[in-house]
C-alpha positions as CSV (number, residue, x, y, z in Angstrom):
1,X,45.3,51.0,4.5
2,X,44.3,47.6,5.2
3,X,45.9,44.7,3.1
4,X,43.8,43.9,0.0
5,X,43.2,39.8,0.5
6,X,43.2,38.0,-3.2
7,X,42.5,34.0,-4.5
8,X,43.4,32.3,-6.9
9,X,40.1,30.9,-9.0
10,X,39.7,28.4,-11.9
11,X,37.9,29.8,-14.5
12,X,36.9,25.8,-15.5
13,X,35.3,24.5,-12.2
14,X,35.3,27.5,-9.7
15,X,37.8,25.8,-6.9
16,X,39.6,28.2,-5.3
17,X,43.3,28.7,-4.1
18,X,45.5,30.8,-1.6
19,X,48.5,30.4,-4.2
20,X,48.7,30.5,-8.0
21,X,49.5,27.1,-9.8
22,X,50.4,26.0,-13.1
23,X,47.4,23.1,-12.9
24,X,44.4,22.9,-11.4
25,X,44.0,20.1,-8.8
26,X,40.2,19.7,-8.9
27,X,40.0,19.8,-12.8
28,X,43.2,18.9,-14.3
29,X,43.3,21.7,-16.4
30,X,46.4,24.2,-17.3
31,X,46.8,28.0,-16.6
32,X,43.3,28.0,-15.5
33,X,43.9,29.9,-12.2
34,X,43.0,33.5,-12.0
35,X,43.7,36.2,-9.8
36,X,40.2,38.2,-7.6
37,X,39.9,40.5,-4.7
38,X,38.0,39.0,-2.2
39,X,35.1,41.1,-1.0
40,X,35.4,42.9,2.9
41,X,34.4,41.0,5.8
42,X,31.5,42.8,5.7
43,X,29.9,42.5,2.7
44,X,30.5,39.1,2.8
45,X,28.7,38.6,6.1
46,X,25.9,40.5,4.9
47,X,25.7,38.9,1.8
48,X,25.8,35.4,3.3
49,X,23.3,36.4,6.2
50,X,20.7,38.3,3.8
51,X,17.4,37.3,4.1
52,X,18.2,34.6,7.3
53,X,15.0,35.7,9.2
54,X,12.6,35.4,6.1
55,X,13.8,31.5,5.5
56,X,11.1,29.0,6.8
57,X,11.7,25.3,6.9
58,X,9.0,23.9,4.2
59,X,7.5,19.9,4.7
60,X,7.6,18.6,0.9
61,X,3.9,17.4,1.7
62,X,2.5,20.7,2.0
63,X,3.9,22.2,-0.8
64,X,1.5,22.6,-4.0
65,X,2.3,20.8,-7.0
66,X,0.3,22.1,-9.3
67,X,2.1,22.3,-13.0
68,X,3.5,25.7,-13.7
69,X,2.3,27.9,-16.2
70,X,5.0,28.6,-19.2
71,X,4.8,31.1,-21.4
72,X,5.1,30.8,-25.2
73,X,7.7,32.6,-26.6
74,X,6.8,33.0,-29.7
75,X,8.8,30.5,-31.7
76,X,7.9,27.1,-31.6
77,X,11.5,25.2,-32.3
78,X,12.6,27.9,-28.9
79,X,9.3,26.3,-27.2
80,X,10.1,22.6,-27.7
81,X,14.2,23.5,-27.2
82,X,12.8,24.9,-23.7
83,X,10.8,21.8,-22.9
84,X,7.3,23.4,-23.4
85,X,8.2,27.3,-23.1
86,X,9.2,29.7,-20.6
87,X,8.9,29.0,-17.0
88,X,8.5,32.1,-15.0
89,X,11.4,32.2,-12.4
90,X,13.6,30.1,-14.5
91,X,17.1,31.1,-15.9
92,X,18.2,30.1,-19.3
93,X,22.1,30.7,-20.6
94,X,22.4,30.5,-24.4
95,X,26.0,31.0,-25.7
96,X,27.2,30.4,-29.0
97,X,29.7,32.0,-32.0
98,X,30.0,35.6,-32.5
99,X,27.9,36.5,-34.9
100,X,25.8,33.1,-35.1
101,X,22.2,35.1,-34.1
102,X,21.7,34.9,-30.6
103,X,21.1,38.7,-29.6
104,X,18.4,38.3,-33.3
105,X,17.1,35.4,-31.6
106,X,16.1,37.2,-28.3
107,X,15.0,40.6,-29.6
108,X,12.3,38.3,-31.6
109,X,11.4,36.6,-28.5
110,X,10.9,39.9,-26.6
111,X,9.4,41.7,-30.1
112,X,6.7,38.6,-30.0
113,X,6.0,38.6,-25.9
114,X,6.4,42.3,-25.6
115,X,2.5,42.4,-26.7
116,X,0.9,40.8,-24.1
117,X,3.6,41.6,-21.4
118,X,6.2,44.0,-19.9
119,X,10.0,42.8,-20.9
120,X,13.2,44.2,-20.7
121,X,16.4,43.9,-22.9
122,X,19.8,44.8,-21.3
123,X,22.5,45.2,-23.8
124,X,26.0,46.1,-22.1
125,X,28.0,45.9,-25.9
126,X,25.4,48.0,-28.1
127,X,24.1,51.4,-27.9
128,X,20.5,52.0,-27.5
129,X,19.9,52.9,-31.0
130,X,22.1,50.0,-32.4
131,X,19.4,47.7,-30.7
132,X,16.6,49.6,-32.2
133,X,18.5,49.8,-36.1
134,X,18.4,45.9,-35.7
135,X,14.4,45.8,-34.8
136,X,13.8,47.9,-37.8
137,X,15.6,46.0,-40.3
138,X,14.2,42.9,-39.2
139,X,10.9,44.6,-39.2
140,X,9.8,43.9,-35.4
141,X,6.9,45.6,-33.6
142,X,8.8,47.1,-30.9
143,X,6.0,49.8,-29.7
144,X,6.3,48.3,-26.5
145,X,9.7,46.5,-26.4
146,X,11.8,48.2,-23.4
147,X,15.5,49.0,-23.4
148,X,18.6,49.2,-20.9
149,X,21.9,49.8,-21.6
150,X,23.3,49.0,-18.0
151,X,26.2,46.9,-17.1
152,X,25.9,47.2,-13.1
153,X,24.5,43.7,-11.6
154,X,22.8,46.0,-8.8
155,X,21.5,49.3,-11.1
156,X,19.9,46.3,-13.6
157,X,18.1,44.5,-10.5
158,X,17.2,48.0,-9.1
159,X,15.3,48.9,-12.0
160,X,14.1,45.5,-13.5
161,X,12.3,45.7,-9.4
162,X,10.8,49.6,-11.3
163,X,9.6,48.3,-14.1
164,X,8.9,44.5,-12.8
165,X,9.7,42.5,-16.5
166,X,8.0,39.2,-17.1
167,X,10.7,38.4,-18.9
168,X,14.5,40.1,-18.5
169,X,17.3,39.3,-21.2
170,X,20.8,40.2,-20.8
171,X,23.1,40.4,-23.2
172,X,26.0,39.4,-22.6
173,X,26.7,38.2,-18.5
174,X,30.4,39.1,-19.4
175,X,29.7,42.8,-19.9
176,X,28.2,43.1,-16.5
177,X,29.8,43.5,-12.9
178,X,29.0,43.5,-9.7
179,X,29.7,47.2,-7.5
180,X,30.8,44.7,-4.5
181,X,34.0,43.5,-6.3
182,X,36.5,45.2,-7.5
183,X,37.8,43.3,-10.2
184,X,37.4,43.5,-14.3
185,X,34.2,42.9,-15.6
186,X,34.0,39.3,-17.3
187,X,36.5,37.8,-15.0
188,X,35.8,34.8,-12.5
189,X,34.4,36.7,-9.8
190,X,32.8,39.2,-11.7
191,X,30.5,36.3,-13.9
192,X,29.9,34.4,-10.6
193,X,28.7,37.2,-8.5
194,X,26.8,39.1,-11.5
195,X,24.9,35.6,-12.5
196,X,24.2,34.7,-9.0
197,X,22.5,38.4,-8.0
198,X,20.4,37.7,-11.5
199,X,19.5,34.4,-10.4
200,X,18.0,35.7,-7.1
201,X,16.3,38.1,-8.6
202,X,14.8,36.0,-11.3
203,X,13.5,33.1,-8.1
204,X,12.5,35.9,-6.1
205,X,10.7,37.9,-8.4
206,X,9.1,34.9,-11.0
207,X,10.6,36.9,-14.2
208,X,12.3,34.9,-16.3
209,X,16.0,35.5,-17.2
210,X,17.9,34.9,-20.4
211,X,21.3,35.0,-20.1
212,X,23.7,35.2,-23.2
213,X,27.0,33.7,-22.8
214,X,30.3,34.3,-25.1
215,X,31.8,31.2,-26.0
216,X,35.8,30.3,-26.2
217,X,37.9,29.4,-28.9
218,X,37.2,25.7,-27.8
219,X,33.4,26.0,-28.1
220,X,32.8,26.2,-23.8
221,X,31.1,29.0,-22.5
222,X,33.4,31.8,-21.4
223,X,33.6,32.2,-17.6
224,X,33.6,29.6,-14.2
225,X,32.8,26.3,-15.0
226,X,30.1,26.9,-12.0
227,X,28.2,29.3,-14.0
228,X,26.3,26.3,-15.7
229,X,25.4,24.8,-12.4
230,X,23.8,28.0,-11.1
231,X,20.8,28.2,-14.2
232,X,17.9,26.5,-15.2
233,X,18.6,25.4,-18.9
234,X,21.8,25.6,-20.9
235,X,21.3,26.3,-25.1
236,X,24.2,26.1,-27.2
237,X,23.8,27.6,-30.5
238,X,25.6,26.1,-33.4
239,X,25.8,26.1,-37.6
240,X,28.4,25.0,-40.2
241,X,30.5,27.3,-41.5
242,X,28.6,29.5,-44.4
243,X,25.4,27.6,-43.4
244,X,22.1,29.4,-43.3
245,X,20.6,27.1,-41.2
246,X,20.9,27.3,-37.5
247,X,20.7,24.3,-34.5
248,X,20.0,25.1,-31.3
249,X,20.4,22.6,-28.5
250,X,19.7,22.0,-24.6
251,X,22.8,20.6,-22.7
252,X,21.1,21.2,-19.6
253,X,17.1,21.3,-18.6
254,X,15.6,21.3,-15.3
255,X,12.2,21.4,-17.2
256,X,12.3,19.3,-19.9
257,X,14.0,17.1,-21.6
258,X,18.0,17.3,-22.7
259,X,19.3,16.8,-25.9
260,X,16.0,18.7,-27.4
261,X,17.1,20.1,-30.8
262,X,15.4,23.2,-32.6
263,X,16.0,24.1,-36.4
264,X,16.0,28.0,-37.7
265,X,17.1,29.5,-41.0
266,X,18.3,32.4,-41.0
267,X,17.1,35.1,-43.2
268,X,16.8,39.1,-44.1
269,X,14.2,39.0,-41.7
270,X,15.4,37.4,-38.7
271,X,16.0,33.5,-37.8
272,X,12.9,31.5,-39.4
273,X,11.4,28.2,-37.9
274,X,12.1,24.9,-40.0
275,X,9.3,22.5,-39.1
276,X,10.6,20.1,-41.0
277,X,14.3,19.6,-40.2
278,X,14.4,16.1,-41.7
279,X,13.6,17.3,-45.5
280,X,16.1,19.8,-44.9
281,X,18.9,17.8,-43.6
282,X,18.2,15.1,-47.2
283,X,17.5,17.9,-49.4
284,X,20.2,18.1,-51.8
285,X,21.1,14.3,-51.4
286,X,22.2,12.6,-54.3
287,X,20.3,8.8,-54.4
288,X,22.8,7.5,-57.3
289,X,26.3,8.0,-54.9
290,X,28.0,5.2,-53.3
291,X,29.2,5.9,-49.8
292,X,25.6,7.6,-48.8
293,X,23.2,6.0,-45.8
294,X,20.3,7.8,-45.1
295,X,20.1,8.0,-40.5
296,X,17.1,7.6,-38.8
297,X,18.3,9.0,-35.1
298,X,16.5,11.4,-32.5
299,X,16.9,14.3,-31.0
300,X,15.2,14.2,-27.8
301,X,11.8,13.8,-28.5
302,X,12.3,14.2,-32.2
303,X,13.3,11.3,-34.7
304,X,15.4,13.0,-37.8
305,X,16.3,11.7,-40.6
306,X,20.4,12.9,-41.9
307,X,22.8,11.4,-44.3
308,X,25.6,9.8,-43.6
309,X,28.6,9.9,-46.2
310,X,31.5,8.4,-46.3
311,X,34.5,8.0,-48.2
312,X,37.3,4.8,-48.8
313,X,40.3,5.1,-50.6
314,X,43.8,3.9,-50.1
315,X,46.2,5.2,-47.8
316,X,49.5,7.3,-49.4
317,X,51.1,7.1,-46.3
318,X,52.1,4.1,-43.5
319,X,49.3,4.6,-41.2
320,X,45.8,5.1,-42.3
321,X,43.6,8.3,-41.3
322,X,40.3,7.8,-40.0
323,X,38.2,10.9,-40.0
324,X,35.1,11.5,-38.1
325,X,32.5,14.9,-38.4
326,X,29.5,14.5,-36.9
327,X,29.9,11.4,-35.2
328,X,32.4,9.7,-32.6
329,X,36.2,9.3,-33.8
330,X,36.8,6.5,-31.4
331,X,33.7,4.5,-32.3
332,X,34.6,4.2,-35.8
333,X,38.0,2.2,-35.2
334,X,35.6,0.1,-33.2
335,X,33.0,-0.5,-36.2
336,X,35.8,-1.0,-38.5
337,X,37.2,-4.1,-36.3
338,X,33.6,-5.5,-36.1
339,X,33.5,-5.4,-39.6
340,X,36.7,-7.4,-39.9
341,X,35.8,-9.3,-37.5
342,X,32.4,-11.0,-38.2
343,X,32.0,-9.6,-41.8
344,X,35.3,-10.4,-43.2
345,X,36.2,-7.2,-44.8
346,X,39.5,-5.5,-44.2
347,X,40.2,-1.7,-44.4
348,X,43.4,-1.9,-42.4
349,X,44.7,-0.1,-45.5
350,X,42.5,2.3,-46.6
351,X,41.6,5.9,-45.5
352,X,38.7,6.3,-44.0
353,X,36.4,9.4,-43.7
354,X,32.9,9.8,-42.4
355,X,30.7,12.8,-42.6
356,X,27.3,13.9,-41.0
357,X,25.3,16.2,-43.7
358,X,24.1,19.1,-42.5
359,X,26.7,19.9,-39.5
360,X,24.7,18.0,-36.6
361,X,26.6,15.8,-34.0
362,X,24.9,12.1,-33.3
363,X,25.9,10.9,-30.4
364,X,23.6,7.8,-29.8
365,X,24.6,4.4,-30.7
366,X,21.3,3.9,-33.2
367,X,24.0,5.4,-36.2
368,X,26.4,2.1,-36.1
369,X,24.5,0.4,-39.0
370,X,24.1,3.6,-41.0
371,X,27.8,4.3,-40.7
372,X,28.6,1.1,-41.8
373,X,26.8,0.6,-44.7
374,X,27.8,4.3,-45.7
375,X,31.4,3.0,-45.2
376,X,31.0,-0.5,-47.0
377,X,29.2,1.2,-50.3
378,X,32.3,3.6,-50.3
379,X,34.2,0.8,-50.4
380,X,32.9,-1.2,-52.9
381,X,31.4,1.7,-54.9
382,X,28.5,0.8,-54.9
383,X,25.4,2.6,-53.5
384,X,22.5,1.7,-51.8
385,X,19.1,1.7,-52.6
386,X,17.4,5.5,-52.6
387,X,14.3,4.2,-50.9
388,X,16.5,2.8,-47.8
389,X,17.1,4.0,-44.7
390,X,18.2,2.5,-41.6
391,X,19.3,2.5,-37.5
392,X,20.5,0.1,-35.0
393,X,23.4,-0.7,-32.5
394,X,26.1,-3.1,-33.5
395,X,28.1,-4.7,-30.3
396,X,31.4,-6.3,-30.5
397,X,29.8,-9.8,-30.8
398,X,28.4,-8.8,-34.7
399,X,25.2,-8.5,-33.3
400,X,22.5,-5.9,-34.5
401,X,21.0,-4.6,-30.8
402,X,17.6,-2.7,-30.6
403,X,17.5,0.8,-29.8
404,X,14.5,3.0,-28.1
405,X,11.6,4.3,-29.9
406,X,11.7,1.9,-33.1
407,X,8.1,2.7,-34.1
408,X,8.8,6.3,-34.3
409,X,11.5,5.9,-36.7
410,X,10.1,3.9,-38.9
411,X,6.9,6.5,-38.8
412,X,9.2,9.0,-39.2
413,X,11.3,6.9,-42.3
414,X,7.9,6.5,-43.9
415,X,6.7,9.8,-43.5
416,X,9.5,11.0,-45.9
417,X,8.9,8.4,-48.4
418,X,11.1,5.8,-47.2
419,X,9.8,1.8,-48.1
420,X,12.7,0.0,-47.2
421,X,13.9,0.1,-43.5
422,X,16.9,-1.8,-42.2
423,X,16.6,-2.2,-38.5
424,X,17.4,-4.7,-35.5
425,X,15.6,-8.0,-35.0
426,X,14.7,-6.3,-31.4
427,X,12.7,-3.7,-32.9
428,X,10.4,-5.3,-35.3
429,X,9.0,-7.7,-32.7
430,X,5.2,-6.3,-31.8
431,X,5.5,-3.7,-34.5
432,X,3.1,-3.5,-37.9
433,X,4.9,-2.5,-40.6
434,X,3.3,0.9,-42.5
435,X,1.6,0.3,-45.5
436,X,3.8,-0.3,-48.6
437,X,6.6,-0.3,-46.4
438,X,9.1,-3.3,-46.2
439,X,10.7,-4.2,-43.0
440,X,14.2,-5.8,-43.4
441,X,15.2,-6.9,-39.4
442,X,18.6,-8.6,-39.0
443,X,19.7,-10.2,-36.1
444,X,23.7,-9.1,-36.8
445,X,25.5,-7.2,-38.8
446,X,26.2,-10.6,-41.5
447,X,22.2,-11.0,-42.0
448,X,21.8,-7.1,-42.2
449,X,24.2,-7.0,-45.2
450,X,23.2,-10.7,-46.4
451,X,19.5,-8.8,-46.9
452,X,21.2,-6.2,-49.1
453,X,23.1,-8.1,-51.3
């Protein structure tokens, strides 16, 4: 028998190895390095020649750029997440927490298009009739929904090619394997080779392809790092712990724009749209409390208003704790030493803590004046006005710096009955304020809180 050849991969970034290591050298990271069989000479050849002859060299110039079509899935918070909806030939990986309502999510999606159009759902961890018990609770029209309960990368493509779905979900790319390898399903190889026979299907064809992705302890999607590269769009699913309410993100978009954010609920009858995320994120927020700032950030191409809280009290211990949830850890020490610097107010010995209500991350630079005016009404327990909201950069300097899409901010600040908003200097030049709205534009962070006192 001939010698069976294996590699070494890392399930982080894909590189490969003849030995095992303790560290990858491409990624840095530890006991990442897994063993796979490496496929014959032969199927390997094949693979890499297949479809050499039918490959024609294609001048840009010529090619038609006419806008694709997308197809509306049937949720609109999935639509704008997905930059518009679903372009055919595309390939969208969604992972998220057990249990957190992605398969819910896309049996609605195919419950909704089913109606118009032939699609397909491949489950490789339920049964048939487990699929169809969650249909019926959620009360779906699924007449015309089709099901598979396949885990071969080849029998799925072989009869998705039978049937010819408009739209093919898969659920989950760990479960399934390729017949060419002959390692476990959901290891390195297996995901690669599985995802990249799906992904050649899905171009060749024009049927779109949702993948669903487990996700580690850590919060990355399980499998190669690689696998991310390979699709179209990237959704992460996430939610506080005992939350209803649901966030769904796009890391990753080659149709649309990143950092798109849609809301759900969910419910006894499947995950429900919030079109208003912003009355939900300050619904339950107490206007009396010191150590509450009311955000104005954005999501993509959505401005959202959140609360900020934080809390100041003295240390018990040597060394003071800052906590961060929601926002950036690092950027806090750096707001706290503006503070001292140009504002004169120490917290060198007091704890600090900072939340985001509602479980959503900011990670634009437009929360520095929100988190510290949350911080500094901790602090001198006192709060702020309950018709104030505000947003703007603070450098190292002191100063207040403008961020994009000011007038949308305030539109969306006034919208939700906001008449007081703090903002840079930067942004209020060429913009009208709303009526019975009140502008207050500071040049630093000294006139901002100057304005307040």
């Amino acid at each position: 028998m001939a010698k069976v050849k294996t590699q070494f991969v890392c399930s982080d970034c894909g590189a490969d190895y003849p030995k095992w290591a303790g560290q990858c050298m491409e990624c840095n990271a530890w006991n990442t390095l897994q063993e796979i069989r490496l496929a014959t000479k032969t199927s390997a050849r094949s693979a890499s020649f297949a479809g050499a002859d039918t490959a024609e060299i294609i001048c840009l110039d010529k090619i038609d750029m006419h806008d694709q079509p997308r197809q509306q899935t049937g949720l609109a918070e999935l639509d704008r997440v997905l930059g518009g909806g679903l372009v055919p030939g595309s390939v969208t990986l969604i992972g998220g927490d057990p249990g957190i309502g992605k398969s819910t999510l896309l049996i609605q999606v195919l419950a909704a298009m089913s109606q118009n159009q032939t699609c397909l759902y491949v489950t490789g961890e339920e049964s048939a009739q487990q699929v169809a018990m969650r249909a019926r609770r959620l009360q779906l029209p699924v007449e015309k929904l089709n099901c598979l309960t396949e885990t071969s990368a080849e029998r799925i493509t072989s009869k998705a090619n039978s049937s010819k779905p408009s739209l093919l979900v898969i659920d989950s790319i760990q479960t399934i394997y390729s017949e060419a390898l002959q390692s476990a399903p959901g290891s390195v190889s297996q995901v690669r080779d599985a995802s990249a026979q799906l992904v050649r299907y899905a171009k060749q064809t024009g049927c779109a392809v949702f993948l669903v992705g487990h996700v580690t302890k850590e919060g990355h999607l399980a499998g190669p790092r690689v696998l991310e590269h390979m699709v179209d769009t990237v959704l992460y699913f996430e939610s506080d712990s005992g939350s209803r309410f649901r966030v769904i993100r796009a890391i990753k978009n080659r149709f649309g724009a990143v950092n798109e954010l849609g809301v759900f609920a969910m419910t006894d009858r499947g995950l429900r749209e919030v079109s208003n995320p912003s009355a939900m994120f300050l619904a339950q927020r107490e206007t009396t409390v010191p150590g509450s700032c009311v955000l104005v950030t954005r999501e993509g191409t959505r401005p959202l208003l959140v609360e900020v809280q934080a809390l100041v009290d003295t240390t018990s211990i040597g060394h003071p704790r800052r906590v961060a949830v929601g926002v950036d850890a690092q950027r806090i020490n750096m707001l706290l030493a503006v503070v001292h610097r140009h504002a004169g107010i120490a917290v060198h010995d007091q704890d600090v803590y900072v939340n985001v209500v509602g479980g959503l991350r900011i990670t634009e630079t437009a929360s520095d004046l929100a988190v510290v005016l949350a911080i500094l009404s901790s602090l001198r327990n006192r709060a702020l006005p309950d018709d104030l909201a505000a947003f703007g950069e603070i450098g190292l300097s002191g100063e207040l710096r403008p961020v994009p899409n000011g007038e949308e901010r305030v539109k969306a600040a006034v919208g939700q009955g906001f008449r007081r908003i703090l903002l840079p200097l930067g942004n209020q030049k060429g913009l009208k304020a709303p009526q019975d709205c009140e502008l207050l534009a500071a040049s630093s962070l000294q006139k901002a809180l100057d304005l307040l006192d």
